[in-house]
Phi, psi and omega in degrees: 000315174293282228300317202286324195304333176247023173272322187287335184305314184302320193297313216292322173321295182288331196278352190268333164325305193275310157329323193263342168243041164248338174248169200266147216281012168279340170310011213233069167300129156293163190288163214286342162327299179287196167277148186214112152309138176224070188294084176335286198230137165227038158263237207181167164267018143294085195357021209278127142010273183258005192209120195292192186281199175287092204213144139224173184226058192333130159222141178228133159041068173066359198231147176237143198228096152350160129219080194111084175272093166287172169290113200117346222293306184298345171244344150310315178294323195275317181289341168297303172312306194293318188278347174232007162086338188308058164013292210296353197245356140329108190346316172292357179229022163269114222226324187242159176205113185246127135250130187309296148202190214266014181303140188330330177272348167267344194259310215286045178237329203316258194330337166320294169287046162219243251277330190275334171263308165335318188266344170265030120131012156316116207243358187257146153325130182257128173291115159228133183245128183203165197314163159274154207103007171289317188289310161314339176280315181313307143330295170315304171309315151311316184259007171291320159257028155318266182355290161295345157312296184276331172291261207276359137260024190219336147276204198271022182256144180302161170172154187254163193291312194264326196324287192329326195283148174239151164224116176267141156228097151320126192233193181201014185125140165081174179309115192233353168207163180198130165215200191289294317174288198241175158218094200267144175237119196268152183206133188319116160258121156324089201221093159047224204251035183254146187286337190204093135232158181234183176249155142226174171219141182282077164235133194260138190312096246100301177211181177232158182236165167219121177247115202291290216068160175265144210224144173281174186241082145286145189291349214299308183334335186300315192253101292056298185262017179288119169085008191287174170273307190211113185251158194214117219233149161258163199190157185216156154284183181233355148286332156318304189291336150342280174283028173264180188261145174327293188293345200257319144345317158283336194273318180308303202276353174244006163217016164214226201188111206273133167333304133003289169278331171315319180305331190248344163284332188264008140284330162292320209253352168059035169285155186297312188230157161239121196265131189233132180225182162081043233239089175291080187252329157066029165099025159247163166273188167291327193301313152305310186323280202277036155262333161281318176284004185245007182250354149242334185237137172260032136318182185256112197236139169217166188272122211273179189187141209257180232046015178281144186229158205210000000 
């Protein structure tokens, strides 16, 4: 009888074995008590497929914290829900929203998270805190859907008063939300010819997350990401950027940000994980991309996808 018992051990042993290495090694949520990353969208403004505009998602303790809404963001958040069970990332509970700045590829989900969640039964308001022009694009986007607006509180489909409604806080830097769960801090980046993008940094009972937005690489980010837990970087190769054209080679280099440097900022700042997301390849693949970051820094760095949760 002790023979079968530890012969049922070994199995049970090897098959959870075989499980933890069929899944993927990115895979590894934290418990829903803590903090739990969620990457919506890790895409560009390139059309690709398999990967949404630009969205991640914090949730602490049940509640979820936005960051960027690109094209897809709201139903990336529904397929999060469905493959992890994660309450908070249901339509009806995208309740907060942080944006970096306003380019079109962080933005064009923004009327998605106002109306879409409004029609899956969102009874709150929705919080945005984002660069200024936020509160202006958010006018437009209201009277750009009056009409439905007015068709469904005023017609025969049930809706509620409020689920539609925004309260932008227009920010400029420095500590900018606080509740139980979090302390978000917004902090100035370099994006081209934009007057106002940021980064943030998360800190969650547990960790601090740091989200670059996209940026060019001024040092300031090291101490903004000083002491983080887990940074989560847009990033371009340097074998990609090669083959570009000149002019678009000066726009890069003054708004984002080479493998390369990310390697040497995530040497400065020593985080447990780097997430690389915004991922700019230009016929390279992920495996070179992080292979130009493993030629200056040896941490634990991965190529973000999008719904990988961490």
């Amino acid at each position: 009888m002790r023979r079968v018992f530890y012969l049922f051990l070994a199995v049970a042993f090897l098959t959870g074995c075989q499980a933890c290495v069929s899944r993927s090694d990115t895979w590894k949520p934290e418990p829903a008590s803590k903090s739990q990353i969620i990457l919506l969208g890790t895409g560009t403004p390139n059309a690709e497929p398999d990967r949404s505009g630009p969205a991640a998602a914090i949730v602490v303790n049940g509640i979820s914290y936005i960051v960027d809404c690109g094209p897809g963001v709201v139903r990336r958040a529904q397929g999060a829900y469905e493959k992890y069970g994660i309450e908070a990332l249901k339509a009806c509970n995208l309740r907060r929203l942080f944006i970096t700045h306003l380019h079109t590829d962080h933005t064009l989900g923004y009327p998605d998270l106002i109306f879409t969640c409004w029609v899956l039964e969102r009874e709150e308001t929705l919080e945005v805190y984002g660069p200024p022009g936020t509160g202006e694009m958010t006018e437009h986007l209201l009277e750009a859907y009056k009409e439905d607006i007015e068709v469904r509180l005023g017609g025969l489909e049930p809706a509620n008063a409020e689920g539609y409604k925004v309260n932008i806080h227009e920010i400029k830097g420095g500590y900018i939300y606080e509740d139980e769960n979090v302390k978000v801090k917004a902090f100035r980046v370099k994006h081209g010819a934009w007057d106002y993008a940021f980064g943030y940094r998360f800190e969650t009972p547990g960790r601090v997350i740091v989200i670059s937005g996209d940026r060019a690489p001024v040092p300031d980010i090291a101490e903004e990401a000083k002491g983080c837990d887990v940074l989560i970087h847009e990033v371009y190769s340097v074998k990609g950027f090669q083959g570009r054209e000149k002019i678009w080679q000066d726009y890069h280099r003054g708004a984002h940000t080479s493998s390369v440097e990310v390697g040497e900022l995530a040497k400065r700042v020593q985080p447990g994980l780097v997430i690389l997301t915004h991922q700019l390849l230009w016929g390279a693949t992920p495996e070179e991309l992080l292979e130009e970051i493993r030629q200056v820094y040896d941490g634990k760095v991965v190529s973000g996808k999008d719904l990988d949760i961490y």
